[in-house]
C-alpha positions as CSV (number, residue, x, y, z in Angstrom):
1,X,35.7,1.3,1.4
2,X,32.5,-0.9,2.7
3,X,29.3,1.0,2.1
4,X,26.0,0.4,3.8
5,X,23.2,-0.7,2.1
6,X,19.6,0.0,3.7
7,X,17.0,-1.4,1.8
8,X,13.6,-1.1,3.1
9,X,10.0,-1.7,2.8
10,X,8.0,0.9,3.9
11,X,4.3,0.7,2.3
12,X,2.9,-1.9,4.5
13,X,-0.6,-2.8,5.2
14,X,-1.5,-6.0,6.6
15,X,-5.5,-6.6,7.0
16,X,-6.3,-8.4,10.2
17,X,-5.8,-12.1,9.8
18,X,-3.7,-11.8,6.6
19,X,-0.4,-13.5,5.2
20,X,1.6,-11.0,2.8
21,X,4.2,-11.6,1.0
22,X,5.5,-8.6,-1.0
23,X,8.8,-8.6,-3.5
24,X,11.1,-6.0,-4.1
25,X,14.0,-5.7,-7.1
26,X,16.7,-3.8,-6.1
27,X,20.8,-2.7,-6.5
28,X,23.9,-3.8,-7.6
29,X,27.9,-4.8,-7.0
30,X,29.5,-6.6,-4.3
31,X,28.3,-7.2,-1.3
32,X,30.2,-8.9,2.1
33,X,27.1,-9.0,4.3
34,X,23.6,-9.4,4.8
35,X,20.8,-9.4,7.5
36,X,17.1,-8.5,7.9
37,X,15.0,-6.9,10.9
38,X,11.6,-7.3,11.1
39,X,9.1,-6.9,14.1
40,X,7.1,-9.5,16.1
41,X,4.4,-10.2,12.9
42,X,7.8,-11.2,10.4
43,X,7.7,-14.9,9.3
44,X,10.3,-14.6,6.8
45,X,13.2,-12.5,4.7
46,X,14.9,-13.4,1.8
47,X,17.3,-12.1,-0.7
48,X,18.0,-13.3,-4.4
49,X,20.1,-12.2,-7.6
50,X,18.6,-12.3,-10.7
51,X,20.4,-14.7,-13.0
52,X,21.7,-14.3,-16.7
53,X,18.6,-16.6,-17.4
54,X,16.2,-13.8,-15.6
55,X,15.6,-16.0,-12.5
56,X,17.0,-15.5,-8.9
57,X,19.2,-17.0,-6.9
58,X,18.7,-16.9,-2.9
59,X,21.7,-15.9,-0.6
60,X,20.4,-15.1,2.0
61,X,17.0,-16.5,4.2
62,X,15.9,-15.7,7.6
63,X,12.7,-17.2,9.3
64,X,13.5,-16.1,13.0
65,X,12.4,-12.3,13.4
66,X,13.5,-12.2,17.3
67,X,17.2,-13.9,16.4
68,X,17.6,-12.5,12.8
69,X,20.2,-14.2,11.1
70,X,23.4,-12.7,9.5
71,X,25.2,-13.7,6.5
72,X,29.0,-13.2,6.0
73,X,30.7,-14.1,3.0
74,X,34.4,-14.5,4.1
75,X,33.0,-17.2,6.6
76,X,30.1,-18.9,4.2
77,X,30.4,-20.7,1.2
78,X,30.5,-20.5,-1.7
79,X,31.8,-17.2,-1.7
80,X,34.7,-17.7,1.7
81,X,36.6,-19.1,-1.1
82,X,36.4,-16.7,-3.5
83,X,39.0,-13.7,-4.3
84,X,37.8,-11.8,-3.0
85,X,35.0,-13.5,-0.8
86,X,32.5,-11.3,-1.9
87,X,28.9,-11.7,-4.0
88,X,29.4,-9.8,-7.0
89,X,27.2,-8.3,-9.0
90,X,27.4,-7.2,-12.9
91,X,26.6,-4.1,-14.2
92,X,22.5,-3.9,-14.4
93,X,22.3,-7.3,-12.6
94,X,19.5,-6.6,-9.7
95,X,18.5,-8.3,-6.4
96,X,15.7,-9.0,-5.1
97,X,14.2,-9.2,-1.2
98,X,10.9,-10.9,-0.2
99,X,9.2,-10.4,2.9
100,X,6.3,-12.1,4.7
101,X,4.3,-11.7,7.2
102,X,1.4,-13.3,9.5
103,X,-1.3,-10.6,10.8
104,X,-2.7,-12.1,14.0
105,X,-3.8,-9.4,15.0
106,X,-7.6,-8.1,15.0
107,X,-7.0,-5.0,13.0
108,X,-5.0,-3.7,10.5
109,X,-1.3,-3.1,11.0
110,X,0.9,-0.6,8.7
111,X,4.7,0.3,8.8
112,X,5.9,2.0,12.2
113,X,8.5,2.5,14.3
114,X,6.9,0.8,17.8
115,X,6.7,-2.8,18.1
116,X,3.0,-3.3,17.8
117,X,3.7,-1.7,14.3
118,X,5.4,-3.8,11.4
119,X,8.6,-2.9,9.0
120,X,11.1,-5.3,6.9
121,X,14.7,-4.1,6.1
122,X,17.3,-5.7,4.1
123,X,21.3,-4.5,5.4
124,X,24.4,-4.8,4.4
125,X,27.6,-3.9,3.8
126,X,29.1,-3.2,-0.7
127,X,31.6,-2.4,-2.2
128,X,31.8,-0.1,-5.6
129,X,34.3,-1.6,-8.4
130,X,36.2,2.1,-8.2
131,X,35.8,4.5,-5.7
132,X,36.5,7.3,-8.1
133,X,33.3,5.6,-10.5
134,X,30.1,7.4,-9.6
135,X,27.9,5.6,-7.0
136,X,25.6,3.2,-7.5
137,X,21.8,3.5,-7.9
138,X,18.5,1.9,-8.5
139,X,15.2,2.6,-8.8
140,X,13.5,4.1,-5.7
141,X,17.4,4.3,-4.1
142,X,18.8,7.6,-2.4
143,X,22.7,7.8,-2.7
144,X,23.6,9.0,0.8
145,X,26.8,9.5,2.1
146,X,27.0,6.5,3.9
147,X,26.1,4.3,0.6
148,X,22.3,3.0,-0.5
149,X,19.0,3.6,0.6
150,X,16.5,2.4,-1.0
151,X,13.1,2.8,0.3
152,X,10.4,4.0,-2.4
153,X,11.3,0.9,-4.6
154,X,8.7,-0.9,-6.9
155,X,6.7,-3.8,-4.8
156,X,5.3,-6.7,-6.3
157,X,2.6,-7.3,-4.0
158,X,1.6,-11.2,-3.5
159,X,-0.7,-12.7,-1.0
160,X,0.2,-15.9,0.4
C-alpha cells in the first residue's frame, strides 16, 4: 500500500533582501514519486540520497515554484526500468531536501499559510518493505496514519 510522505520546512525567516538556502536530512525506503510546493519567493527544491560514500545523490530538482514539477519513477529513468520502478532506500540510508529562496520583499517574511507568506514541502508517495514491519521514522517525523510527516526535522541553515 503507497503511503504519503509530507516533508516540510516550517522554521522559516527570510530577512528582507535575502537568499536562503536551508538543508534538511530526512527518511527512508522506497519511494514512486516526488514533488515540491513552494510560494511566490521559492527559486528552487531539491531532493538527494545520501550515498554508501556519505555524499548525496539528486533525484529530484524543481526551479519553477508556479508550475512545480513532478517526478515519477515508472515513467523516468533510471528507475522506469527497474523491478520494481521504484527509488529504494536501505535500512538507515537518509534523504535529503534543499530549499532556496529570494526575499524581494522589504521586510521580513516567515512560514504561513497565505501567499504573501513563504513555506517549502517535499511529497510523495513510499512504500514499506512489509506491511506487517513497523513504520518507518526519522528524526523530527510523526508516523500518521496516512504515512510520514516530518516537520520538526534538523535544518542546516546556509545562506547563499
Amino acid at each position: 500500500m503507497a503511503r504519503r510522505l509530507v516533508l516540510a520546512l516550517l522554521l522559516i525567516a527570510l530577512p528582507a533582501g535575502a537568499a536562503r538556502g536551508p538543508r534538511l536530512p530526512k527518511p527512508k525506503r522506497g519511494f514512486q514519486m516526488h514533488t515540491s510546493h513552494q510560494h511566490r519567493l521559492g527559486t528552487y527544491v531539491s531532493a538527494s540520497l545520501e550515498q554508501p560514500d556519505g555524499s548525496f545523490l539528486q533525484v529530484f530538482e524543481n526551479h519553477d515554484w508556479e508550475h512545480p514539477r513532478e517526478l515519477w519513477t515508472h515513467q523516468q529513468a533510471p528507475w522506469k526500468d527497474q523491478d520494481p520502478p521504484i527509488i529504494r532506500l536501505a535500512r538507515g540510508q537518509r534523504m535529503r531536501f534543499t530549499c532556496r529562496w529570494q526575499n524581494t520583499d522589504t521586510k521580513r517574511v516567515t512560514f504561513g499559510v497565505e501567499t504573501t507568506d513563504e513555506m517549502c514541502f517535499v511529497t510523495g508517495y513510499f512504500y514499506r518493505d512489509d506491511e506487517t514491519s513497523p513504520p518507518i521514522s526519522g528524526a523530527g517525523c510523526f508516523t500518521v496514519k496516512e504515512g510520514l510527516m516530518c516537520p520538526l526535522a534538523k535544518t542546516l541553515s546556509s545562506a547563499e
